[in-house]
PDB file of N, H, CA, C and O in Angstrom:
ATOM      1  N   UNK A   1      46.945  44.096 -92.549  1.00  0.00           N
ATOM      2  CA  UNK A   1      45.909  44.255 -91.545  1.00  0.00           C
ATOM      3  C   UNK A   1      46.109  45.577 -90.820  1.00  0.00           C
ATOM      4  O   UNK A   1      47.126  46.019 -90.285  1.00  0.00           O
ATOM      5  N   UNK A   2      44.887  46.102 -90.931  1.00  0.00           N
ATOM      6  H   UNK A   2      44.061  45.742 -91.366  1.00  0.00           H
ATOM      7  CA  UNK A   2      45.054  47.484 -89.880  1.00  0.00           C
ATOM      8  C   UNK A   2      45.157  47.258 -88.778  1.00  0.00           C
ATOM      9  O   UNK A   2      44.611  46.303 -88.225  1.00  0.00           O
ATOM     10  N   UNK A   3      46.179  48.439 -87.994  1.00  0.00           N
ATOM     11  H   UNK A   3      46.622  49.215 -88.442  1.00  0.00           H
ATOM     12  CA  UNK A   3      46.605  48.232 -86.731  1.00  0.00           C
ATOM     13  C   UNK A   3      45.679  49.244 -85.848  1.00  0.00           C
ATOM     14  O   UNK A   3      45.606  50.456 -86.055  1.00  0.00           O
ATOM     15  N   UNK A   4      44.841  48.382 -84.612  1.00  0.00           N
ATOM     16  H   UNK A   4      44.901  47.398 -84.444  1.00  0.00           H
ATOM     17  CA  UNK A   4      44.009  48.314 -83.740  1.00  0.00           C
ATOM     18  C   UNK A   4      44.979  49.556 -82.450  1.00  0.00           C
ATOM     19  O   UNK A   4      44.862  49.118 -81.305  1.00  0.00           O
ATOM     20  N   UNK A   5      45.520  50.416 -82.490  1.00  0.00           N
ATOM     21  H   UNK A   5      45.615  50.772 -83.420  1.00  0.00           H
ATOM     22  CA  UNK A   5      45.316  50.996 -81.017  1.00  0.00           C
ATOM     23  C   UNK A   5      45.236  51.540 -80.321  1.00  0.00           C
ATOM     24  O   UNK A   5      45.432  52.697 -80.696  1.00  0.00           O
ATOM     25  N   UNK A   6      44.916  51.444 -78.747  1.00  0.00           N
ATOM     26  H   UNK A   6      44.756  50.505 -78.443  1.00  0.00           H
ATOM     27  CA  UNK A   6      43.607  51.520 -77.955  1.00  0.00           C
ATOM     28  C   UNK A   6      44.861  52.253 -76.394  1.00  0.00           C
ATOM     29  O   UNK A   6      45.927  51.857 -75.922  1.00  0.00           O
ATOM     30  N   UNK A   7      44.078  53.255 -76.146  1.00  0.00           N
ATOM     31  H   UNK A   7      43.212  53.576 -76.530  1.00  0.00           H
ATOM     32  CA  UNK A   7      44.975  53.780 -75.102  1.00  0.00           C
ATOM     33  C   UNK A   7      44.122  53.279 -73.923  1.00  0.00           C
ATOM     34  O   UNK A   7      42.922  53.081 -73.734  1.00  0.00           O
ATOM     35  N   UNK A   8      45.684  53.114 -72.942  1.00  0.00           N
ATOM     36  H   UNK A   8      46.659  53.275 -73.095  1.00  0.00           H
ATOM     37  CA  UNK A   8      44.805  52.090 -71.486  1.00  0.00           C
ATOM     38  C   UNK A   8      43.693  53.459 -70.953  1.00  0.00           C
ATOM     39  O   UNK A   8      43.778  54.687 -70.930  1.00  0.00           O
ATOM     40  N   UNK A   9      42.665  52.439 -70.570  1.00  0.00           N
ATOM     41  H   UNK A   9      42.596  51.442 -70.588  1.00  0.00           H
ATOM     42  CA  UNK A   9      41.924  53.429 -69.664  1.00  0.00           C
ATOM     43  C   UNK A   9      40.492  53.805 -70.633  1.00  0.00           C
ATOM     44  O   UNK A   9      39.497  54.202 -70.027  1.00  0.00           O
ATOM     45  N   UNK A  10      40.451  53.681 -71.940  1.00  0.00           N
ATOM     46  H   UNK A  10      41.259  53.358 -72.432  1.00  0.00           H
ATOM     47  CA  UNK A  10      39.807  53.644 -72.948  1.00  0.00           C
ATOM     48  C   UNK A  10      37.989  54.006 -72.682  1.00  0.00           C
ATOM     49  O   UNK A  10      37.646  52.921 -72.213  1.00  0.00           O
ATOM     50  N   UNK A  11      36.938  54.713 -72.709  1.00  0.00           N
ATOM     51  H   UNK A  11      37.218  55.594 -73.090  1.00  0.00           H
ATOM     52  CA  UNK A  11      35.743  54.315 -72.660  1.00  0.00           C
ATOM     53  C   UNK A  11      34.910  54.900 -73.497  1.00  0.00           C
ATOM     54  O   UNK A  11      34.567  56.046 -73.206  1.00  0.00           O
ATOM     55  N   UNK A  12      34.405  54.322 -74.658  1.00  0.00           N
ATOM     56  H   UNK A  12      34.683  53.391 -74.894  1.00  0.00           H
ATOM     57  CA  UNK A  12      33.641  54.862 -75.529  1.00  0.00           C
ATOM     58  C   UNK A  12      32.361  54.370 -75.791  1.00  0.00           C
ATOM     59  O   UNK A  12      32.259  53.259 -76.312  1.00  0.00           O
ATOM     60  N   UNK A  13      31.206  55.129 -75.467  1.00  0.00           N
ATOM     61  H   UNK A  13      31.288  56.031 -75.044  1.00  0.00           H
ATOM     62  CA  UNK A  13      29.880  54.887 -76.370  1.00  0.00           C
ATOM     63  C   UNK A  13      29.168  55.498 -77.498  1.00  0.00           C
ATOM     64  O   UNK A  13      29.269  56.623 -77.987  1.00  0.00           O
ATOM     65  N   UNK A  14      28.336  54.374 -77.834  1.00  0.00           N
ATOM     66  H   UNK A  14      28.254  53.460 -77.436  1.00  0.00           H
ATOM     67  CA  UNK A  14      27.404  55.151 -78.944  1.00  0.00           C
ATOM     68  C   UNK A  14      26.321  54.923 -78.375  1.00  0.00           C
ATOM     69  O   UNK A  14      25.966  54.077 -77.553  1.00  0.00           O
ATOM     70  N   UNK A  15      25.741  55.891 -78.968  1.00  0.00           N
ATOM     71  H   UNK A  15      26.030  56.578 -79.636  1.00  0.00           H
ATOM     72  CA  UNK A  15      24.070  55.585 -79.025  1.00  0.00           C
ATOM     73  C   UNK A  15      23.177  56.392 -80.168  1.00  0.00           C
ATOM     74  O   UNK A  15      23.480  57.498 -80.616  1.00  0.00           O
ATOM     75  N   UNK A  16      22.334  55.826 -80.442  1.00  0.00           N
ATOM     76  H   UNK A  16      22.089  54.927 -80.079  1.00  0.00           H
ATOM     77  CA  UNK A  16      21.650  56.363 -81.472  1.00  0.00           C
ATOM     78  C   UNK A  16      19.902  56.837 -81.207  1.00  0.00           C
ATOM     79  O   UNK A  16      18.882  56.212 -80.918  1.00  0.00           O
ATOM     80  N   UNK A  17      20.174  58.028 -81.436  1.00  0.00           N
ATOM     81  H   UNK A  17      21.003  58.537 -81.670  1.00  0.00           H
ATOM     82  CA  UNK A  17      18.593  58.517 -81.178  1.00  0.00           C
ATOM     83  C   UNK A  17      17.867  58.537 -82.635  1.00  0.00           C
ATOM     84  O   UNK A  17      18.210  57.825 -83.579  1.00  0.00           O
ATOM     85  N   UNK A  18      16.530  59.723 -82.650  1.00  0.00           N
ATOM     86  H   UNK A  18      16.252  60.301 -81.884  1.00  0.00           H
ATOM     87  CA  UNK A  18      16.026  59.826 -83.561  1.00  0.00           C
ATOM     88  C   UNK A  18      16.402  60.193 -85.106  1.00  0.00           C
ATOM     89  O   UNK A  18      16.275  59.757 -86.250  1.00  0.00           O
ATOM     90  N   UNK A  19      16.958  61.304 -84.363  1.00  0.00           N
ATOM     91  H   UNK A  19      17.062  61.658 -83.433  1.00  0.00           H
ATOM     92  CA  UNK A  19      17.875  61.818 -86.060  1.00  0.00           C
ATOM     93  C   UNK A  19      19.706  62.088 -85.448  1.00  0.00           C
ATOM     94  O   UNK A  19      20.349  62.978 -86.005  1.00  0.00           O
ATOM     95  N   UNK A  20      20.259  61.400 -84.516  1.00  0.00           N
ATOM     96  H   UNK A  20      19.737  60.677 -84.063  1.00  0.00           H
ATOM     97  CA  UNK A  20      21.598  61.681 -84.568  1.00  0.00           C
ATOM     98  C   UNK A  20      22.019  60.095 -83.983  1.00  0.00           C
ATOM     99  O   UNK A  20      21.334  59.251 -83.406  1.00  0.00           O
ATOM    100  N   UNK A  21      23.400  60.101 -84.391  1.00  0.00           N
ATOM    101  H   UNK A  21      23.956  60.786 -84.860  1.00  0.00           H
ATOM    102  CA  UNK A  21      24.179  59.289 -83.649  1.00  0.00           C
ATOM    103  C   UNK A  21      25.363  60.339 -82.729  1.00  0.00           C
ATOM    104  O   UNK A  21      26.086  61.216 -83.204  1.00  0.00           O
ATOM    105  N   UNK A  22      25.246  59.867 -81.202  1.00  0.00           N
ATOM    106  H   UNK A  22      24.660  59.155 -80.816  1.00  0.00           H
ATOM    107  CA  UNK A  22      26.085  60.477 -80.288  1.00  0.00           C
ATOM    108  C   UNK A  22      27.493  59.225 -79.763  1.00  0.00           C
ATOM    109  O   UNK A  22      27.480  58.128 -79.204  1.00  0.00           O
ATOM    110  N   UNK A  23      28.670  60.205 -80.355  1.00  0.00           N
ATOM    111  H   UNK A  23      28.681  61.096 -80.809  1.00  0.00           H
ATOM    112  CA  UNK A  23      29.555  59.355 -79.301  1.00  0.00           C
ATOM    113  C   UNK A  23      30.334  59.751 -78.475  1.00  0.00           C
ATOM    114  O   UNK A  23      31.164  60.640 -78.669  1.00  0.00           O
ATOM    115  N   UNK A  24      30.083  58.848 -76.961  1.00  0.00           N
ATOM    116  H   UNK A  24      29.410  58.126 -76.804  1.00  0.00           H
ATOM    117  CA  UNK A  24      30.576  59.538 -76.109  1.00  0.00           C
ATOM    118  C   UNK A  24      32.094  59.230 -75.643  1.00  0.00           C
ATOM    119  O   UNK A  24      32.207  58.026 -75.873  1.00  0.00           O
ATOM    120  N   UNK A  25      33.126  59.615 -75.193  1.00  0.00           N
ATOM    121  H   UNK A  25      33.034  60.593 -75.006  1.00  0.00           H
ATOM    122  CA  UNK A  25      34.427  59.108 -74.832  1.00  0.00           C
ATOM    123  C   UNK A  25      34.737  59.731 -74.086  1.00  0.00           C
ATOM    124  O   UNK A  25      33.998  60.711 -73.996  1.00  0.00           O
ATOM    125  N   UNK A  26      35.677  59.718 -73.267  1.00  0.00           N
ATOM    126  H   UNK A  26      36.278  58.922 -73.341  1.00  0.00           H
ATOM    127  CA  UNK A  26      37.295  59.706 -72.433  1.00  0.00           C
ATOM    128  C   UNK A  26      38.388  60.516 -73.411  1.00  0.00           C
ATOM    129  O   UNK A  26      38.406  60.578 -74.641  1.00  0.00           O
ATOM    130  N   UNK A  27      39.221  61.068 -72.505  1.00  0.00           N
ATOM    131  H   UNK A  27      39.206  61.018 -71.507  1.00  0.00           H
ATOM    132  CA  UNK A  27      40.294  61.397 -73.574  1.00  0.00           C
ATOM    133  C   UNK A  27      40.926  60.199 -73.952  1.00  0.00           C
ATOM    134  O   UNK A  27      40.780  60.075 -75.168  1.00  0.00           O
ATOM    135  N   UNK A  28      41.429  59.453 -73.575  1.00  0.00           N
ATOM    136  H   UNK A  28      41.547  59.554 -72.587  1.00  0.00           H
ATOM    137  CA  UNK A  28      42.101  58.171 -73.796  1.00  0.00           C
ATOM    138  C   UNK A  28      40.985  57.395 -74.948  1.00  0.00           C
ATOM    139  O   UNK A  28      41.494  57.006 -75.999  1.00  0.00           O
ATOM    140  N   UNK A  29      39.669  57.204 -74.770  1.00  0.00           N
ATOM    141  H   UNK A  29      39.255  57.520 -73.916  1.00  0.00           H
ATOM    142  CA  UNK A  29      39.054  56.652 -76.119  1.00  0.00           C
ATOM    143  C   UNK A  29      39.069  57.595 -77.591  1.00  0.00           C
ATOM    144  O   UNK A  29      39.079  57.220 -78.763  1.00  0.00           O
ATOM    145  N   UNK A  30      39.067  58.957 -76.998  1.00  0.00           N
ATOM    146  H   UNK A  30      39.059  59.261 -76.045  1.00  0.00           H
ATOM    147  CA  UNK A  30      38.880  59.937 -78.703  1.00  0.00           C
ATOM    148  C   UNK A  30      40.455  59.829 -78.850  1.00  0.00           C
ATOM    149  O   UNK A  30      40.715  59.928 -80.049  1.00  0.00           O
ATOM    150  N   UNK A  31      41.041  59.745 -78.466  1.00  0.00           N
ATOM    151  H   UNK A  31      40.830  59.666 -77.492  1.00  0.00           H
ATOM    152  CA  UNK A  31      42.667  59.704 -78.760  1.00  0.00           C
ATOM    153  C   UNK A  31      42.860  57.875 -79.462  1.00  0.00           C
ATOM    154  O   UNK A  31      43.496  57.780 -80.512  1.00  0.00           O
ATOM    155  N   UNK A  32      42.543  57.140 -79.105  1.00  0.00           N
ATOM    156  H   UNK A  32      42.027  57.217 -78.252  1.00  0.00           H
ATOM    157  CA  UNK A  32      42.165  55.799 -79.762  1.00  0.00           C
ATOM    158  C   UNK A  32      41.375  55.612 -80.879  1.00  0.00           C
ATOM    159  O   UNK A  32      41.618  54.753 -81.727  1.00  0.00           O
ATOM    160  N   UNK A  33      40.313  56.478 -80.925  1.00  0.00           N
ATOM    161  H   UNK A  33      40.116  57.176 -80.237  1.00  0.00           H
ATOM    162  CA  UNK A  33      39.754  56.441 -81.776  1.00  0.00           C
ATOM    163  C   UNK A  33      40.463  57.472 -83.353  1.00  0.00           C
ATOM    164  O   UNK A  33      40.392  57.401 -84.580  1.00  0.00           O
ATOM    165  N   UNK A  34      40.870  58.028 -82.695  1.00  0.00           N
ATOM    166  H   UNK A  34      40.928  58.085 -81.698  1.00  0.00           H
ATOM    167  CA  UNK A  34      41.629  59.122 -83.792  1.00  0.00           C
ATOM    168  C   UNK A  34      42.787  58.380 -84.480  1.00  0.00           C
ATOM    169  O   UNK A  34      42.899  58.429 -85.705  1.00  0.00           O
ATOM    170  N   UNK A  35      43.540  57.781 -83.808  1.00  0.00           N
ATOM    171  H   UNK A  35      43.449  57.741 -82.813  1.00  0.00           H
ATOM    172  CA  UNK A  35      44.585  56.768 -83.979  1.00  0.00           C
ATOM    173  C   UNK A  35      44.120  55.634 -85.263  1.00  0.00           C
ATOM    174  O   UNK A  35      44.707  55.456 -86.330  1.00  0.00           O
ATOM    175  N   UNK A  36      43.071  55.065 -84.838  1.00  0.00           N
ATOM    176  H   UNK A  36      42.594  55.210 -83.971  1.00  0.00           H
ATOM    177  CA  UNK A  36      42.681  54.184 -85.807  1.00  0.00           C
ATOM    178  C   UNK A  36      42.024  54.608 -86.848  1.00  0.00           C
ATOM    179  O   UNK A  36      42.034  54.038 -87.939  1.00  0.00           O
ATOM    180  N   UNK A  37      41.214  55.963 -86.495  1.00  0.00           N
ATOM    181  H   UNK A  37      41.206  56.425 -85.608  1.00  0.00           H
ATOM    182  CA  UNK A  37      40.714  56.427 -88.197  1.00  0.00           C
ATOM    183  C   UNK A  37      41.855  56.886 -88.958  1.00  0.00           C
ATOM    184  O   UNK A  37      41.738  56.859 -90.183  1.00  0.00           O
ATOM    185  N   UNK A  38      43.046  57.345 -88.405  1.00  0.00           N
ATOM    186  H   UNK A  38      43.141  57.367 -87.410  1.00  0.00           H
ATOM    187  CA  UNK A  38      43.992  57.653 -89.329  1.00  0.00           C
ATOM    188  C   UNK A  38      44.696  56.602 -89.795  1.00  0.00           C
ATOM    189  O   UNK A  38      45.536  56.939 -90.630  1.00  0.00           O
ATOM    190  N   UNK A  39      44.653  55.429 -89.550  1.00  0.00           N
ATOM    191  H   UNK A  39      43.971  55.156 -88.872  1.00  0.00           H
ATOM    192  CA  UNK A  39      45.388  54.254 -90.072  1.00  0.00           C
ATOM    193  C   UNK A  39      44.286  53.923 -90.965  1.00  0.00           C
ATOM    194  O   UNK A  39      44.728  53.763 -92.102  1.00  0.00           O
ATOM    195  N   UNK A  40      42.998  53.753 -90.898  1.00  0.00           N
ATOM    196  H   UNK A  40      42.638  53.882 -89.974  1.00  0.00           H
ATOM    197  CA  UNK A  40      41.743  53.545 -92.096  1.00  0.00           C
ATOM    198  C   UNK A  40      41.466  54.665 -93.040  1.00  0.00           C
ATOM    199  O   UNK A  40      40.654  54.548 -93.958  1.00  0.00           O
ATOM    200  N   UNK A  41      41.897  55.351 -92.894  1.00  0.00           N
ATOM    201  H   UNK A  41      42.557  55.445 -92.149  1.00  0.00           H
ATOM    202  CA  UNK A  41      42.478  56.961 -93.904  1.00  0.00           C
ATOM    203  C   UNK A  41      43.375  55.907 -94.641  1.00  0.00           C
ATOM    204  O   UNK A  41      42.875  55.348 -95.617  1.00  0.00           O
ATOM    205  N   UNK A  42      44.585  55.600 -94.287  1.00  0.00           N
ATOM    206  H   UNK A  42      44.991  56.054 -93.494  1.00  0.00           H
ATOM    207  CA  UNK A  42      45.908  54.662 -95.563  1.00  0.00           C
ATOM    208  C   UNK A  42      45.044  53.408 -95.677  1.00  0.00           C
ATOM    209  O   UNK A  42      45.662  52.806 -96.555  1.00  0.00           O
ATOM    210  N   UNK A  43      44.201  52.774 -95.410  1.00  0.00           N
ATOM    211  H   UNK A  43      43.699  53.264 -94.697  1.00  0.00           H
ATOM    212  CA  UNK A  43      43.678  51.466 -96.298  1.00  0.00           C
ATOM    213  C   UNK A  43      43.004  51.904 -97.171  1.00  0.00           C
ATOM    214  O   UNK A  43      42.517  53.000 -97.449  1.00  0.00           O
ATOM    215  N   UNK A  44      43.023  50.665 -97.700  1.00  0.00           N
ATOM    216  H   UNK A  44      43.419  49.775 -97.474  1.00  0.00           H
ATOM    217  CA  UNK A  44      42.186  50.552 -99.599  1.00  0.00           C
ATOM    218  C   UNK A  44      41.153  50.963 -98.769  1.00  0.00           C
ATOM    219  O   UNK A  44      41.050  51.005 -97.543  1.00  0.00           O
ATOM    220  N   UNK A  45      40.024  51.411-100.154  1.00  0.00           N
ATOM    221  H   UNK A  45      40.108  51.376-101.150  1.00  0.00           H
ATOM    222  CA  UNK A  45      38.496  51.471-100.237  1.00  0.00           C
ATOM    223  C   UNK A  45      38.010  50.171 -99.478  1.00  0.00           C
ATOM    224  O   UNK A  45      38.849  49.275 -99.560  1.00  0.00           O
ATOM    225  N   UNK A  46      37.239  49.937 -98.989  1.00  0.00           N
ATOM    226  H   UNK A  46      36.556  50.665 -98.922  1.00  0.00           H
ATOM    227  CA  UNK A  46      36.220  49.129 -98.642  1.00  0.00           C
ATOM    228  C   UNK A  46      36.657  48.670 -97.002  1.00  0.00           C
ATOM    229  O   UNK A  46      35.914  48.255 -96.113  1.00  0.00           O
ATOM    230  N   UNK A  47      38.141  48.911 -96.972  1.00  0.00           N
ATOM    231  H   UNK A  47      38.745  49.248 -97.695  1.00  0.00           H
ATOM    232  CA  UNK A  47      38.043  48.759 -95.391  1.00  0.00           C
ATOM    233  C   UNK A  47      37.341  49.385 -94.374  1.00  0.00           C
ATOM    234  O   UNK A  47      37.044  50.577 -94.460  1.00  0.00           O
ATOM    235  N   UNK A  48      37.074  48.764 -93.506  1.00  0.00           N
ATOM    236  H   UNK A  48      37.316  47.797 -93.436  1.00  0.00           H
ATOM    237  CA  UNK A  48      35.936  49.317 -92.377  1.00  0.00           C
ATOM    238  C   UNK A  48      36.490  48.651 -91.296  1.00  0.00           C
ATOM    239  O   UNK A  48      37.077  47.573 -91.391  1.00  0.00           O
ATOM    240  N   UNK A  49      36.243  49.532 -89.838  1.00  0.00           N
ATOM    241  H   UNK A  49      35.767  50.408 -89.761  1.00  0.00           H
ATOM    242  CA  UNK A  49      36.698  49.291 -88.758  1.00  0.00           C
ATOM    243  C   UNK A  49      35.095  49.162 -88.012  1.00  0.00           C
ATOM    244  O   UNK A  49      34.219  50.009 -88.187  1.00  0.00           O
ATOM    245  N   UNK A  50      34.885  47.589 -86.926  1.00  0.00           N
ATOM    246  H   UNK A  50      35.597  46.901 -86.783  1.00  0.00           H
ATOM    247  CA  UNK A  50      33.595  47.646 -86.268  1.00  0.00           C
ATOM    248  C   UNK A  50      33.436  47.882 -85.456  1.00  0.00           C
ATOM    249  O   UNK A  50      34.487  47.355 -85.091  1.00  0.00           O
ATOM    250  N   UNK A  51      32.991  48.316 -84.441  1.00  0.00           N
ATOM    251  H   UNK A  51      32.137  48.744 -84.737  1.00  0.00           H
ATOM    252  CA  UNK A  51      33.301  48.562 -82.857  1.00  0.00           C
ATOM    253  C   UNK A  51      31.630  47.680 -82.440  1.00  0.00           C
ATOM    254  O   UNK A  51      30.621  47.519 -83.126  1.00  0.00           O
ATOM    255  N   UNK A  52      31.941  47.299 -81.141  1.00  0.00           N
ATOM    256  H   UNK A  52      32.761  47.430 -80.583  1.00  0.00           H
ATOM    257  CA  UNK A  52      30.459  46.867 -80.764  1.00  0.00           C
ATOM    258  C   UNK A  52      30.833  46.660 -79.065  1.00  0.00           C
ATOM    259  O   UNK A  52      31.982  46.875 -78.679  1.00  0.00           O
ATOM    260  N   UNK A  53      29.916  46.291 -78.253  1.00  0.00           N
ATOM    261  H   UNK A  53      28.983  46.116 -78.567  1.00  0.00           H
ATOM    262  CA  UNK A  53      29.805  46.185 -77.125  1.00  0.00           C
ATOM    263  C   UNK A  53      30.916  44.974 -76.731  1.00  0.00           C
ATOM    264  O   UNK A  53      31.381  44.503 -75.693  1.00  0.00           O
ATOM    265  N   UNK A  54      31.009  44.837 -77.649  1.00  0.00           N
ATOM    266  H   UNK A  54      30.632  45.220 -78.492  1.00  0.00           H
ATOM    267  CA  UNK A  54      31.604  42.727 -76.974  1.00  0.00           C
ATOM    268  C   UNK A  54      32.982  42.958 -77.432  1.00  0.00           C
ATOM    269  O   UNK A  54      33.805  42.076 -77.186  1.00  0.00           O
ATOM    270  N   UNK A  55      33.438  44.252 -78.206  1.00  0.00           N
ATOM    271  H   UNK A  55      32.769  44.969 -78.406  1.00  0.00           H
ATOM    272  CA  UNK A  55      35.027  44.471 -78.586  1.00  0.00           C
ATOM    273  C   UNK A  55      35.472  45.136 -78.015  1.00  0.00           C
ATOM    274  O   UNK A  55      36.486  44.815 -77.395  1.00  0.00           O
ATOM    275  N   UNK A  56      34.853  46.620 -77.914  1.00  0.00           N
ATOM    276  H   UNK A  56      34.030  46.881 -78.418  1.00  0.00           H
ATOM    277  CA  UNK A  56      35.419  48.143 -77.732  1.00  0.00           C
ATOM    278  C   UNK A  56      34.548  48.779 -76.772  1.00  0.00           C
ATOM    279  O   UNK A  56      35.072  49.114 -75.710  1.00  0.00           O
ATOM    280  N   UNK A  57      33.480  48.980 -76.917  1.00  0.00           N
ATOM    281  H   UNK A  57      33.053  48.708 -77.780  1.00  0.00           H
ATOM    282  CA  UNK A  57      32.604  49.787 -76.428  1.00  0.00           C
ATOM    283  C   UNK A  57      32.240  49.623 -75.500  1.00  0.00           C
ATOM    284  O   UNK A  57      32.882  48.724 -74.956  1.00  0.00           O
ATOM    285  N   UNK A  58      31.060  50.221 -74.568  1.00  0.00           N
ATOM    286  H   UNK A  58      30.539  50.951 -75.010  1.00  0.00           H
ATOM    287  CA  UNK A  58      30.926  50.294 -73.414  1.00  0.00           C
ATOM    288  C   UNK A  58      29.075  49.752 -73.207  1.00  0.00           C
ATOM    289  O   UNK A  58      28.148  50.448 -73.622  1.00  0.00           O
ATOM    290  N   UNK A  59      28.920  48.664 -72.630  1.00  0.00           N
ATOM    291  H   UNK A  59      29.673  48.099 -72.293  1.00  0.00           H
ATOM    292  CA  UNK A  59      27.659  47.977 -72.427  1.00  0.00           C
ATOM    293  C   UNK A  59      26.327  48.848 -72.732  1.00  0.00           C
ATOM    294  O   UNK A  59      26.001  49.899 -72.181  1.00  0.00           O
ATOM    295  N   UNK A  60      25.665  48.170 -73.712  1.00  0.00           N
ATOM    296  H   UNK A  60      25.929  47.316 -74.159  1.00  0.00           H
ATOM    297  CA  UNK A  60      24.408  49.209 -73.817  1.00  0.00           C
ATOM    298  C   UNK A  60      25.035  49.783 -75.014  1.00  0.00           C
ATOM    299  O   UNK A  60      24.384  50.787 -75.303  1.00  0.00           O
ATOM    300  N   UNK A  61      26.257  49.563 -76.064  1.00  0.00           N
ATOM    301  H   UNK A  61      26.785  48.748 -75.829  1.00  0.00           H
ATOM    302  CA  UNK A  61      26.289  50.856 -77.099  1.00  0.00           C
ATOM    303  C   UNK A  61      25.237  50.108 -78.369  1.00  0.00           C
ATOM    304  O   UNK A  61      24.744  48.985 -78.467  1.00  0.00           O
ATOM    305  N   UNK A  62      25.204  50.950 -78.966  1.00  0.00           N
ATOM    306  H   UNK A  62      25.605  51.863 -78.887  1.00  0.00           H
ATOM    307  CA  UNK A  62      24.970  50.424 -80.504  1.00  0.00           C
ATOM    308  C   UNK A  62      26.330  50.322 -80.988  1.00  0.00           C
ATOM    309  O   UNK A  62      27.403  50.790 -80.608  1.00  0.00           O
ATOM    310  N   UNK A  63      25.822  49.280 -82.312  1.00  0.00           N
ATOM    311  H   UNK A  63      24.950  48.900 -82.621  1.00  0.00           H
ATOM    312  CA  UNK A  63      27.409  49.301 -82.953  1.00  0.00           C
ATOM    313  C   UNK A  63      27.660  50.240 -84.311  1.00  0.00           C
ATOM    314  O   UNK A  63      26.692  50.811 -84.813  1.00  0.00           O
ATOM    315  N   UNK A  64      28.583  50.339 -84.711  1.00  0.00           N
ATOM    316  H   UNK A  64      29.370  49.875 -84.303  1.00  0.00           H
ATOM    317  CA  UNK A  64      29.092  51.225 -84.796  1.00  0.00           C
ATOM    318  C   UNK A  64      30.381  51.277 -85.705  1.00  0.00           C
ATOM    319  O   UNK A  64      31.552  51.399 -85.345  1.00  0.00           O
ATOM    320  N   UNK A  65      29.636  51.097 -87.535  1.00  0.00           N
ATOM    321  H   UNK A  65      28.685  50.998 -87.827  1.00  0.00           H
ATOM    322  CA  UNK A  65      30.736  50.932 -88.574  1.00  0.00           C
ATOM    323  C   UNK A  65      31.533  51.994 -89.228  1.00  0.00           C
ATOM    324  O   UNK A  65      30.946  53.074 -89.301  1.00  0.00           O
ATOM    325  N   UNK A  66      32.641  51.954 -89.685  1.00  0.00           N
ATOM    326  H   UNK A  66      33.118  51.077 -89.626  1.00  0.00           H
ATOM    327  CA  UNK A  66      33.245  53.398 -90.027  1.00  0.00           C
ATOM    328  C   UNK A  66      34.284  52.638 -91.230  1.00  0.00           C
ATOM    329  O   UNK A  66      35.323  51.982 -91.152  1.00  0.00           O
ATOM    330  N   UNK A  67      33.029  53.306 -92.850  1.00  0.00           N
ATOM    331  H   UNK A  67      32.185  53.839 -92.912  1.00  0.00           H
ATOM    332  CA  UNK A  67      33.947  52.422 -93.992  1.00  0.00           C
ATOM    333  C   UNK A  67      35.292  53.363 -94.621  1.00  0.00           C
ATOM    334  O   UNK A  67      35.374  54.469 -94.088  1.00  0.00           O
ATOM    335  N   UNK A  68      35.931  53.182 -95.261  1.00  0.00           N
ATOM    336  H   UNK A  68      35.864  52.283 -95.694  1.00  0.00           H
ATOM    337  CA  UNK A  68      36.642  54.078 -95.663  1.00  0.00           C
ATOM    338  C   UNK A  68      35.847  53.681 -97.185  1.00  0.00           C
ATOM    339  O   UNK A  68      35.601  52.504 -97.453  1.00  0.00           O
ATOM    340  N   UNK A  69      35.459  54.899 -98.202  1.00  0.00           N
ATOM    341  H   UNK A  69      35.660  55.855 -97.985  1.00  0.00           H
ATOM    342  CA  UNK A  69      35.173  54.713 -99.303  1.00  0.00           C
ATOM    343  C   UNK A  69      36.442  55.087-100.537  1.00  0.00           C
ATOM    344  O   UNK A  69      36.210  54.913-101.734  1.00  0.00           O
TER     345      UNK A  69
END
């Protein structure tokens, strides 16, 4: 199982407009977030990490999949 982690203090959104997805963070969330794409860099193909309002994110995000192919 990939390991989840999350520096205290953490705040990250998404949102999605017409033609982009924007995400916004904290140093403490892009530093979390960097953390965990490099642990989904060493998993097999098909792993994917989800983020959504009710886990990670910050009220109001879209969610927000990131597969490793």
């Amino acid at each position: 199982m990939m390991e989840m982690k999350w520096e205290d203090g953490f705040t990250i959104k998404v949102s999605v407009g017409k033609n982009e997805v924007v995400i916004s963070a904290n140093k403490e969330g892009l530093l979390s977030l960097a953390s965990q794409l490099e642990s989904l860099a060493n998993e097999e193909p098909g792993c994917h990490c989800h983020y959504d309002e009710y886990n990670s994110l910050e009220d109001g995000s879209s969610e927000l999949i990131i597969e490793k192919v």
